[in-house]
Residue frames as qw, qx, qy, qz and C-alpha x, y, z in Angstrom:
[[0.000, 0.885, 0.465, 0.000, 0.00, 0.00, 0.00],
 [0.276, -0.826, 0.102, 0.481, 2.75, 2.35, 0.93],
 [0.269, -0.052, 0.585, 0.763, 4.44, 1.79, -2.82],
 [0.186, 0.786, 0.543, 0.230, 0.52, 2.34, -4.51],
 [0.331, -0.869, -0.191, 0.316, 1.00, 5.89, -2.31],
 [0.322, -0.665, 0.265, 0.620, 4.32, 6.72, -3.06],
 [0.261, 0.176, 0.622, 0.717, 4.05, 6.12, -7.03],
 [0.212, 0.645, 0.555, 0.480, 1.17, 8.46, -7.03],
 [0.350, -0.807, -0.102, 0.464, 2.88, 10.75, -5.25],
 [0.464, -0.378, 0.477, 0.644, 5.44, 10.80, -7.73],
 [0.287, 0.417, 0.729, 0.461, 3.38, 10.54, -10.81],
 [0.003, 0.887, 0.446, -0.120, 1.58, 13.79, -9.37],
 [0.317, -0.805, 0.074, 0.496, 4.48, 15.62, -8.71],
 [0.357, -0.077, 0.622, 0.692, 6.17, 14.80, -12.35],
 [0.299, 0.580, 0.655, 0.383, 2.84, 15.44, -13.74],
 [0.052, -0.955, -0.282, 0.078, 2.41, 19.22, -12.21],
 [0.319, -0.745, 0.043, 0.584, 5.94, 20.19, -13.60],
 [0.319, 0.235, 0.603, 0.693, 5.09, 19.82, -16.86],
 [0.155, 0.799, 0.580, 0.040, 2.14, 21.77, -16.47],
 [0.005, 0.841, -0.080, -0.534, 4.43, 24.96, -16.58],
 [0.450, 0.011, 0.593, 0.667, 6.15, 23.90, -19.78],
 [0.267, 0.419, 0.573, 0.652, 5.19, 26.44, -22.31],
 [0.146, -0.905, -0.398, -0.015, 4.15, 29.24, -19.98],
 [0.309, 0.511, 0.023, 0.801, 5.09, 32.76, -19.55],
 [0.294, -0.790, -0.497, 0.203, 5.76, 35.42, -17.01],
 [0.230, 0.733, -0.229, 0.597, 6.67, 39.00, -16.50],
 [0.655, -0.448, -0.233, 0.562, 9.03, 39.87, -13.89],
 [0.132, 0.948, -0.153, 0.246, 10.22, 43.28, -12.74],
 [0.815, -0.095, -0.271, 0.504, 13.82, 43.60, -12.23],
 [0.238, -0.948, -0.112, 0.178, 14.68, 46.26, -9.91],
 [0.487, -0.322, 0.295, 0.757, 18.56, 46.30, -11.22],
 [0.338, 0.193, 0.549, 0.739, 17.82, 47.07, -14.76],
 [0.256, 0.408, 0.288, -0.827, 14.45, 48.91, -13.88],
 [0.602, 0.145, -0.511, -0.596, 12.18, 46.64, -16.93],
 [0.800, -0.025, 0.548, -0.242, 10.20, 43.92, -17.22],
 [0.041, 0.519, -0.812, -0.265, 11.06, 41.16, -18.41],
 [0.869, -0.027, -0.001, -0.494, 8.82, 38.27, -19.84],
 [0.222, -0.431, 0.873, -0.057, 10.63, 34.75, -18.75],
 [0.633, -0.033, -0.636, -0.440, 9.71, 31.19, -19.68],
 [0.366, -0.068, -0.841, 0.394, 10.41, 29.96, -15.61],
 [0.492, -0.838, -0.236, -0.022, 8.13, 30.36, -12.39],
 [0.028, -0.734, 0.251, -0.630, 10.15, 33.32, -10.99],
 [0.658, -0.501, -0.462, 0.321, 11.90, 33.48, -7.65],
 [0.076, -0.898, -0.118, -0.418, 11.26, 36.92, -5.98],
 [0.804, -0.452, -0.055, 0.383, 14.58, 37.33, -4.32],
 [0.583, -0.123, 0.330, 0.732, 16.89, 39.84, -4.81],
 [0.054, 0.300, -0.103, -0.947, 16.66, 42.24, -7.63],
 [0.272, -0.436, -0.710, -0.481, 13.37, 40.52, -9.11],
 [0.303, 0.021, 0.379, -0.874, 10.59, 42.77, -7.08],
 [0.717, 0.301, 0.530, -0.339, 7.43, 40.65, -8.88],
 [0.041, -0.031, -0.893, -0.448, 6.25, 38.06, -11.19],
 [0.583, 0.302, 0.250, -0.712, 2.96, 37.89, -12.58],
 [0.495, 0.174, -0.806, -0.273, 1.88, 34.54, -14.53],
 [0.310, -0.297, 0.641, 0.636, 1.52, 32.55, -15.76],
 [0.496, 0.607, -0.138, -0.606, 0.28, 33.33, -19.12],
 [0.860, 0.255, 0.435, -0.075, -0.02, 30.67, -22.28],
 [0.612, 0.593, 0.220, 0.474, 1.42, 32.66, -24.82],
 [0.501, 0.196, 0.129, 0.833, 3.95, 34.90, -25.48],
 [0.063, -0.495, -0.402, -0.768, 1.47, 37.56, -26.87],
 [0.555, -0.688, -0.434, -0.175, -1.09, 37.15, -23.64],
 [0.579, -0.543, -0.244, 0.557, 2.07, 38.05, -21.28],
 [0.236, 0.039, 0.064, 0.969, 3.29, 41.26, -23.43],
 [0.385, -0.652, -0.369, -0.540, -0.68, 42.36, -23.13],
 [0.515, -0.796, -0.306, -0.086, -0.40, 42.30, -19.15],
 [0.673, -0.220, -0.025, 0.706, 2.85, 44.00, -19.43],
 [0.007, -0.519, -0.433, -0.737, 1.20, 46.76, -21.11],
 [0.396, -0.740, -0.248, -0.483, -1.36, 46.98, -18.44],
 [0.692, -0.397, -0.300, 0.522, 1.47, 46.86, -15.09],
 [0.100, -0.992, 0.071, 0.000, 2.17, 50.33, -13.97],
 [0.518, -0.791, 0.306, 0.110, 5.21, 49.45, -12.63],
 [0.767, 0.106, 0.490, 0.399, 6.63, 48.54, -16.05],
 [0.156, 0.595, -0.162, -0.772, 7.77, 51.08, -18.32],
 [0.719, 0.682, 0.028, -0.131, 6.93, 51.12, -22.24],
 [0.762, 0.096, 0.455, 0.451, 9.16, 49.75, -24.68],
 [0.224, 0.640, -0.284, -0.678, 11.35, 52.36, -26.57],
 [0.634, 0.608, -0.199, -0.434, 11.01, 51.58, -30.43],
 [0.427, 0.399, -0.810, 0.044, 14.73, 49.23, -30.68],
 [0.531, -0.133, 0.690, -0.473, 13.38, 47.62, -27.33],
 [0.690, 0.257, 0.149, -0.660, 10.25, 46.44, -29.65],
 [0.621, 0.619, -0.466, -0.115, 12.07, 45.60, -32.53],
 [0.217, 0.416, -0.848, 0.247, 14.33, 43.17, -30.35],
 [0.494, 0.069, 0.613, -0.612, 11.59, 41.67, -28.80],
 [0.634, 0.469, -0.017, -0.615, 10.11, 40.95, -31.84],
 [0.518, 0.532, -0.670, -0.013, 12.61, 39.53, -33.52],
 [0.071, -0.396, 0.907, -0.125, 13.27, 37.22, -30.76],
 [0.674, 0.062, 0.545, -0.494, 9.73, 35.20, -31.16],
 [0.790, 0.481, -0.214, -0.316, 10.29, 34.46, -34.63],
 [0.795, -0.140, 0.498, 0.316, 12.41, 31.16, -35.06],
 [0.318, -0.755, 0.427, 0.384, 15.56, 31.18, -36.72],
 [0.696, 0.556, -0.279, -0.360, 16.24, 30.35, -40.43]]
């Protein structure tokens, strides 16, 4: 009984760290003073001040970066480098 237990202990715990695969948060970093949109659960330690997530897509986390006060706006080359990094690589 105690092996039934401990394999679906295990089988839970493997199964709820895939469930972040393919998500998205934003983090503020207090060194650089931006947010930043990551692919890990954050740890708020240090110069990360919050995370907010997670988000499905890419697209769904730069929308509630938009709507965080405590992010600034993207200058113009910001964008542009941002962009550019979602597209895959020839």
């Amino acid at each position: 009984m105690k092996r039934l237990i401990f394999a679906g202990c295990l089988l839970l715990a493997s199964g709820t760290a895939s469930l972040a695969d393919g998500m998205f948060w934003v983090v503020g970093n207090r060194a650089t003073g931006k947010c930043n949109i990551v692919t890990k659960n954050p740890v708020i330690y240090g110069d990360i001040w919050f995370g907010d997530g997670p988000y499905k897509s890419r697209a769904d986390a730069k929308i509630a970066r938009s709507g965080i006060r405590a992010c600034p706006a993207l200058t113009p080359d910001e964008q542009k480098e941002e962009d550019g990094a979602d597209k895959p690589a020839d």
